[in-house]
KELUMBA-565711 format. One line per 3 residues: their letters; for each residue x, y, z of C-alpha. Coordinates in Angstrom, 3 decimals. Example, Ala and Ser with C-alpha at 12.3 -4.5 7.8 and 13.67 -1.06 7.14 Angstrom:
BEGIN
AS = 12.300/-4.500/7.800; 13.670/-1.060/7.140
***
This chain:
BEGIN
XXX = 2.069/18.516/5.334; 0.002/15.307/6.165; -3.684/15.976/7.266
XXX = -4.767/14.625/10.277; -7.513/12.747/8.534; -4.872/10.757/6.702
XXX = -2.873/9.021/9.741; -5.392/9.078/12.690; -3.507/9.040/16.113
XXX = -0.100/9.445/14.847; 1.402/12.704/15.349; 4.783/11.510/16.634
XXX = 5.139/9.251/13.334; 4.124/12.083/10.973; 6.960/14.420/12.558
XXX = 9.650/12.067/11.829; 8.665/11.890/8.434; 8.026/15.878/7.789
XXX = 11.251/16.645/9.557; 13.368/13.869/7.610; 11.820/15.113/4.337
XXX = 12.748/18.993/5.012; 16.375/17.778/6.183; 17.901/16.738/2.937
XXX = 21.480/15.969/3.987; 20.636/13.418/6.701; 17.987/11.422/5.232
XXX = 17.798/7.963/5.442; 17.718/6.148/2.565; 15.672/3.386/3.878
XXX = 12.923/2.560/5.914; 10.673/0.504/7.372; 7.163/1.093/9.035
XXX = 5.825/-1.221/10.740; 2.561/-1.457/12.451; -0.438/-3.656/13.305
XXX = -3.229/-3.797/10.679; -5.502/-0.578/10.007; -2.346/1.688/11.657
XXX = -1.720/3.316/8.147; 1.612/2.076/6.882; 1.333/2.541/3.605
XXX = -0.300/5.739/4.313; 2.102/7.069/5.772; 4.792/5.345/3.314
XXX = 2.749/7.237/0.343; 2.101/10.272/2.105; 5.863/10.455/2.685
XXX = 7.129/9.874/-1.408; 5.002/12.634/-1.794; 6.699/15.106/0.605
XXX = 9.644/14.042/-1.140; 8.471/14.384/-4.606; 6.654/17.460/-4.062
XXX = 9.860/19.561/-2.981; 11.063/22.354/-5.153; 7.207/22.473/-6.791
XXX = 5.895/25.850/-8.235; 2.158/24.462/-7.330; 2.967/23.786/-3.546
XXX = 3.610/20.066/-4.620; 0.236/19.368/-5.614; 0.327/18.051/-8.479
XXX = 2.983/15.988/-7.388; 1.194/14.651/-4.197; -1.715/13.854/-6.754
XXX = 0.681/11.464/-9.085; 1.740/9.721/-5.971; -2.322/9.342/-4.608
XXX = -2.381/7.873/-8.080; 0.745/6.225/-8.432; 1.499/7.687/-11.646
XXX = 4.075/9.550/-10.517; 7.448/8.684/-12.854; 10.106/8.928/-9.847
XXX = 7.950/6.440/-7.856; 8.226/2.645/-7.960; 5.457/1.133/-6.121
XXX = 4.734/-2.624/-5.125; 1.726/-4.153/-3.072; 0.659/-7.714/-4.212
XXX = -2.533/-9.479/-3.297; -1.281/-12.571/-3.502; 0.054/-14.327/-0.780
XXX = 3.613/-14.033/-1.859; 5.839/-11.315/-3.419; 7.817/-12.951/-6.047
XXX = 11.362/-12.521/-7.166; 11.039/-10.989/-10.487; 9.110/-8.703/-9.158
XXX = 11.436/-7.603/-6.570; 14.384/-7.683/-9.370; 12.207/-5.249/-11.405
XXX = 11.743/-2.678/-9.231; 15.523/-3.028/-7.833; 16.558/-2.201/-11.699
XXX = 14.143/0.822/-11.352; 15.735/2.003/-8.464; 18.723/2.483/-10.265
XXX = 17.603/5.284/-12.614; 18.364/8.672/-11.894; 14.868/10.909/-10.633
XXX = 13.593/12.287/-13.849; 11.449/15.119/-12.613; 12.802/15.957/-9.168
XXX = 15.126/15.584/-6.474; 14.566/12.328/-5.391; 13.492/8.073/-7.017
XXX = 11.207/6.900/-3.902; 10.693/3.169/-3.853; 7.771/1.895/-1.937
XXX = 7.246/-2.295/-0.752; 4.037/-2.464/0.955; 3.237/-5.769/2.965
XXX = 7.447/-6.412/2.904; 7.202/-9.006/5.067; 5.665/-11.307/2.159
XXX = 9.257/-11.634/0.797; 10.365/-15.169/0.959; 14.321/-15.524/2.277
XXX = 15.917/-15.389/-1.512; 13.570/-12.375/-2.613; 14.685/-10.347/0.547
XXX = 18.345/-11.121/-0.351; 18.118/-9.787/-3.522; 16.329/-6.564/-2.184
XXX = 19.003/-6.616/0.623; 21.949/-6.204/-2.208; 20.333/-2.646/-3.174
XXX = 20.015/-1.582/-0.249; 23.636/-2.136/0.613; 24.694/-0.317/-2.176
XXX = 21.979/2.466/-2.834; 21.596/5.006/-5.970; 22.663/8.678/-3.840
XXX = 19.309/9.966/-4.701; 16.997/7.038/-4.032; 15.028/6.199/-1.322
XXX = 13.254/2.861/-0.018; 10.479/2.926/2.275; 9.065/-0.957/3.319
XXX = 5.800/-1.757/4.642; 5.651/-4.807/7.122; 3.481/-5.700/10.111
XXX = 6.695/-5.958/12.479; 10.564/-5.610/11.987; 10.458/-9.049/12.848
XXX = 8.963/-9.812/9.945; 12.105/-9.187/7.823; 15.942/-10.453/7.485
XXX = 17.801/-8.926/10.671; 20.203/-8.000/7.574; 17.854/-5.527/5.742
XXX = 16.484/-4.328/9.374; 20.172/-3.110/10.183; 20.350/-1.431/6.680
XXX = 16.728/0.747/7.724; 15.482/3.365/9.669; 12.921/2.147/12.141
XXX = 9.181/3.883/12.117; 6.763/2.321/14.586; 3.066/3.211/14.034
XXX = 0.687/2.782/17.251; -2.635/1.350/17.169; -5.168/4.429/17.059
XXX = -7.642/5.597/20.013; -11.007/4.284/19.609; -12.048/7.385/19.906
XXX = -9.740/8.844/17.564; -11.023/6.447/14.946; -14.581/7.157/15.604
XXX = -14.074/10.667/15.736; -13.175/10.171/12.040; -15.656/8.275/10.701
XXX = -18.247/11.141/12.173; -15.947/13.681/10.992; -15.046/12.447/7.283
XXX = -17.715/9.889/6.416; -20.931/11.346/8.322; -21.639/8.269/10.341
XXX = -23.846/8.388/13.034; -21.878/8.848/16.726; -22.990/5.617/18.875
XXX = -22.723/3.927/15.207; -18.665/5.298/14.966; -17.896/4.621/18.011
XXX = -19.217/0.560/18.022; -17.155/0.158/14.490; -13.882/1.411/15.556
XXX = -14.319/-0.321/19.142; -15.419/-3.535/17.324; -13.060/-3.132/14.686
XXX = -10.161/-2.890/17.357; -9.314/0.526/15.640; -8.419/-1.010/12.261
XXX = -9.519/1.978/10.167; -10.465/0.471/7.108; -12.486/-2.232/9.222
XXX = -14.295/0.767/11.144; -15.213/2.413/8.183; -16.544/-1.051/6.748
XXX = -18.884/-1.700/10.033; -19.824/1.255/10.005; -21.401/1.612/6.174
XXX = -22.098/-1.906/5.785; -24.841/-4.026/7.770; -23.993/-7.352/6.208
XXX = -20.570/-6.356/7.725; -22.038/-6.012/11.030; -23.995/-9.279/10.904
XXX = -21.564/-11.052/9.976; -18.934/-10.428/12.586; -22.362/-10.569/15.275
XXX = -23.169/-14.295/14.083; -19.238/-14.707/14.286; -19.428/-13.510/18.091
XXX = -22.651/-15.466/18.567; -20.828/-18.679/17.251; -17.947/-18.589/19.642
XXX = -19.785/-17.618/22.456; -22.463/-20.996/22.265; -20.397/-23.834/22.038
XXX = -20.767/-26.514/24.216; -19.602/-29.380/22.884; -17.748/-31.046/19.848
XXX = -20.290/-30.929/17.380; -20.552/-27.297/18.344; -16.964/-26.759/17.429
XXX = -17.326/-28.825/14.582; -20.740/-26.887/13.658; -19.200/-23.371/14.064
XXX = -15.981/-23.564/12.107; -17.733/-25.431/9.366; -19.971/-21.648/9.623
XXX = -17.286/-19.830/10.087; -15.539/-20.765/7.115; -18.683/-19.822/4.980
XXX = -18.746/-16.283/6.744; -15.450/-15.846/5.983; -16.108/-16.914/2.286
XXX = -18.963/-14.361/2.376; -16.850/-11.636/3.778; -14.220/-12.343/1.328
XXX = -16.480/-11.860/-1.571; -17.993/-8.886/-0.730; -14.921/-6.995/0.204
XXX = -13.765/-8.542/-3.603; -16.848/-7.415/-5.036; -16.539/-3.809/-4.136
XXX = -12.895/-3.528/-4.512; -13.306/-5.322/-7.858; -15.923/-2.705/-8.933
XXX = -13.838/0.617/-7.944; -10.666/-0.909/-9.429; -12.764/-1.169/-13.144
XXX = -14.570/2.040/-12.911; -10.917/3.884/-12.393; -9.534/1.986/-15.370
XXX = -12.429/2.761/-17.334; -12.325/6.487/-16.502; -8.294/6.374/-17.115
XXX = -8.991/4.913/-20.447; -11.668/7.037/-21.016; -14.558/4.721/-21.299
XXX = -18.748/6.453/-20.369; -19.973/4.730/-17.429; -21.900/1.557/-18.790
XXX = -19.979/2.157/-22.191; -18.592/-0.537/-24.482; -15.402/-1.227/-24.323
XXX = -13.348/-0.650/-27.737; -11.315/-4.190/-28.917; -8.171/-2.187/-28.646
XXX = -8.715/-1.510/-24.893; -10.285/-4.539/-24.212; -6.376/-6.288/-23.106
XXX = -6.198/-4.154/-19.959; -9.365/-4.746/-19.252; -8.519/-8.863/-19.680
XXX = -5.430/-8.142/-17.270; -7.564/-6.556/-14.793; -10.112/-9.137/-14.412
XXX = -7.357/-11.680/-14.199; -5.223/-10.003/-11.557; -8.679/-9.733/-9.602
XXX = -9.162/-13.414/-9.838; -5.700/-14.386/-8.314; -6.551/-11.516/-5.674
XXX = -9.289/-14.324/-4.611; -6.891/-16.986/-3.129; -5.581/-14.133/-1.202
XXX = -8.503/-12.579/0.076; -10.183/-15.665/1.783; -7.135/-16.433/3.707
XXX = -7.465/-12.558/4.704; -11.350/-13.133/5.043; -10.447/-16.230/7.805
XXX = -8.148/-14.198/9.721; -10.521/-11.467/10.352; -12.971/-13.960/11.330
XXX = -9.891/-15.185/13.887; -9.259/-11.408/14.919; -12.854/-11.347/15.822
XXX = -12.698/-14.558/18.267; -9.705/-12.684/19.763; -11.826/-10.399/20.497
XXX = -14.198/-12.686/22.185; -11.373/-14.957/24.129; -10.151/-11.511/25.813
XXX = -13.817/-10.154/26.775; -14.659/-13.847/28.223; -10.720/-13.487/29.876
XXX = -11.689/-9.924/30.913; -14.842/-10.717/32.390; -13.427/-13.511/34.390
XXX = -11.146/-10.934/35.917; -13.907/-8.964/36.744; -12.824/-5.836/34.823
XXX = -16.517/-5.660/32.051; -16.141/-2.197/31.354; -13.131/-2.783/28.719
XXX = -14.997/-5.006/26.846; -15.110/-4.785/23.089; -17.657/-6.789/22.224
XXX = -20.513/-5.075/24.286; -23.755/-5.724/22.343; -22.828/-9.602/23.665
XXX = -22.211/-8.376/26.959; -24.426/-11.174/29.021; -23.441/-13.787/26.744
XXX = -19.621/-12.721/27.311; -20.535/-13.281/31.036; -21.823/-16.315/30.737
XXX = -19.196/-17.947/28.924; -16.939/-16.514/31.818; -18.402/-18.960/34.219
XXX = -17.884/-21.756/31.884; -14.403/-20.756/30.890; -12.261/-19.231/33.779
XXX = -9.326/-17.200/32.999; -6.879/-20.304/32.600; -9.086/-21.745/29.881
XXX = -9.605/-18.432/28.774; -5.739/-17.771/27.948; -6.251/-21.066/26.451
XXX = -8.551/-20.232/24.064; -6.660/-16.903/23.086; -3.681/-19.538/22.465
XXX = -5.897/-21.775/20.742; -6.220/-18.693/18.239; -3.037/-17.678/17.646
XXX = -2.135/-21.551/16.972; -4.976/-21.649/13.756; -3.109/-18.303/12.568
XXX = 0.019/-19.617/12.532; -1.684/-23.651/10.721; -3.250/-21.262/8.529
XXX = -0.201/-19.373/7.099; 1.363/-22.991/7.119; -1.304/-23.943/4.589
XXX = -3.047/-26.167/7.188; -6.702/-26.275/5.245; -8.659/-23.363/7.469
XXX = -11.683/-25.806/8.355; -9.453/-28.248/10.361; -7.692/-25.468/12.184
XXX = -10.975/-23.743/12.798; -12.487/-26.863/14.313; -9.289/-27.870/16.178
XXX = -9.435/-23.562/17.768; -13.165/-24.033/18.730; -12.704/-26.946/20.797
XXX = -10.647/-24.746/23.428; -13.850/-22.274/23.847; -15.545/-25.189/25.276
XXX = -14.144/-24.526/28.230; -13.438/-26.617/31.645; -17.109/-26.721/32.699
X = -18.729/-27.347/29.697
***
């Protein structure tokens, strides 16, 4: 069984899966969850191989389900990248994987988190093995939406939308699990637009917080070009910031777990035969970089959403569903200035830098070229 703590707000999602894994002779053998951000897809996706690799387990499964937290299971084949891209080869490898027979138990689970980074050749080469797929293998893909992906592989997979969580629901676990203060939970996972991970991050982290405040701040004072100009120029350097923090902690987890799996003393010496993987790991980290600043600029952009919908909101006379509430006044302020046309302009404006960005537009241009719809008609 999945906890609840695992896949906040979605029940419905975690019954498909529990009654697909106890029904052996109609399970799919592919599918795809899709969600927004923070919603738990690969969660789920993981929490799901291990239903499936767990079955027919003297222990309950749980040494099984502990291989798969680990991914050191040998019937799973597992692929996330952090760079922007998945590459060919890599797809190729773990299609040749998928082709071996389980080894330990009933079922070969294959798992492609953030699918929709497949360019048009890489998803035709996974799309060949899913057409013709091993009897006792099965694929589960990660992407944000099944738009994301070749209408040909959607056809060939079973559909698993994920909803975007409750605020409540998400600050009801960050009390719950991580011990964070109420009021504190329940600003994080409203602020954070019920991204989990995000939630969690406001909530234990006060650089975090003032961060995405100045970011607010920012979006909410401009009144003119060299405003704009000003602000993205900022908000490019936030987003840097943000980047490297978030790098710097997940950079320090991943080489305390390889140091415990290779069975290095905290603040130990590393022995010159070990010292390769350690080389590897420092130098997948650094490619990770490119990667996370792009992610580091769009949540800066998911954070101006934000803003453009409370000034749009506001406008409309409906305050009480804002999300960024600590800027309340200021939000109503720039409602005067910016009425809801040039509001829904401004929301347009952001979704436009998204899509320069991922088109390798350089982010300060497409920042600056955003901010200059927040100006608004009066200003």
């Amino acid at each position: 069984m999945i906890g609840r703590d695992e896949l906040t707000g979605q029940h419905d999602a975690v019954r498909v899966v529990e009654a697909a894994a106890a029904d052996p002779e109609t399970l799919a053998h592919a599918w795809l969850i899709t969600g927004p951000p923070g919603s738990g897809r690969s969660t789920l996706a993981y929490a799901f191989a291990g239903m499936l690799l767990s079955q027919g387990e003297e222990d309950g499964g749980a040494r099984a389900r502990a291989m798969v937290e680990a991914r050191t299971h040998p019937d799973l084949s597992a692929l996330a990248t952090d760079r922007v891209v998945i590459t060919m080869d890599e797809v190729r490898r773990l299609v040749a994987a998928s082709q071996f027979s389980p080894s330990v138990g009933r079922w070969r689970v294959v798992v492609i988190e953030d699918a929709d980074r497949m360019a048009e050749r890489t998803s035709n080469v996974l799309l060949k093995a899913l057409e013709e797929p091993p009897p006792r293998t099965v694929w589960v893909l990660c992407a944000p939406s099944e738009a994301d992906l070749l209408p040909t592989i959607r056809s060939r997979v079973r559909g698993l939308r994920l909803r975007v969580p409750a605020v409540e629901d998400v600050a009801r676990l960050l009390v719950e699990r991580d011990g964070v203060e109420p009021a504190l939970a329940e600003r994080a996972a409203r602020e954070a637009q019920s991204h989990i991970g995000m939630a969690l991050r406001l909530a234990t982290d006060e650089e975090a917080r003032r961060r995405r405040e100045r970011t607010v701040e920012l979006a909410l004072g401009i009144r003119d070009a060299g405003d704009a100009a000003r602000a993205a120029a900022e908000l490019l350097d936030i987003a840097k910031a943000d980047a490297e923090s978030y790098g710097a902690q997940l950079d320090e987890a991943e080489r305390d777990a390889l140091l415990r799996t290779l069975g290095v003393e905290p603040g130990g010496t590393v022995p010159p035969p070990l010292r390769a993987q350690v080389r590897q790991l420092e130098e997948d980290q650094k490619r990770r970089a490119t990667r996370s600043l792009r992610d580091g600029v769009d949540r800066v952009l998911v954070d101006l959403l934000s803003v453009g919908r409370d000034v749009l909101l506001a406008g409309l006379g409906v305050p009480d569903a804002l999300i960024n509430r600590a800027a309340e006044s200021a939000v109503r302020a720039a409602a005067r200035d910016l009425p809801p046309p040039a509001a829904l302009r401004a929301l347009d404006a952001v979704s436009t830098a998204r899509r320069r960005i991922d088109g390798n537009v350089p982010p300060l241009l497409a920042l600056e070229a955003m901010l200059m719809s927040f100006r608004g008609a009066n200003r």
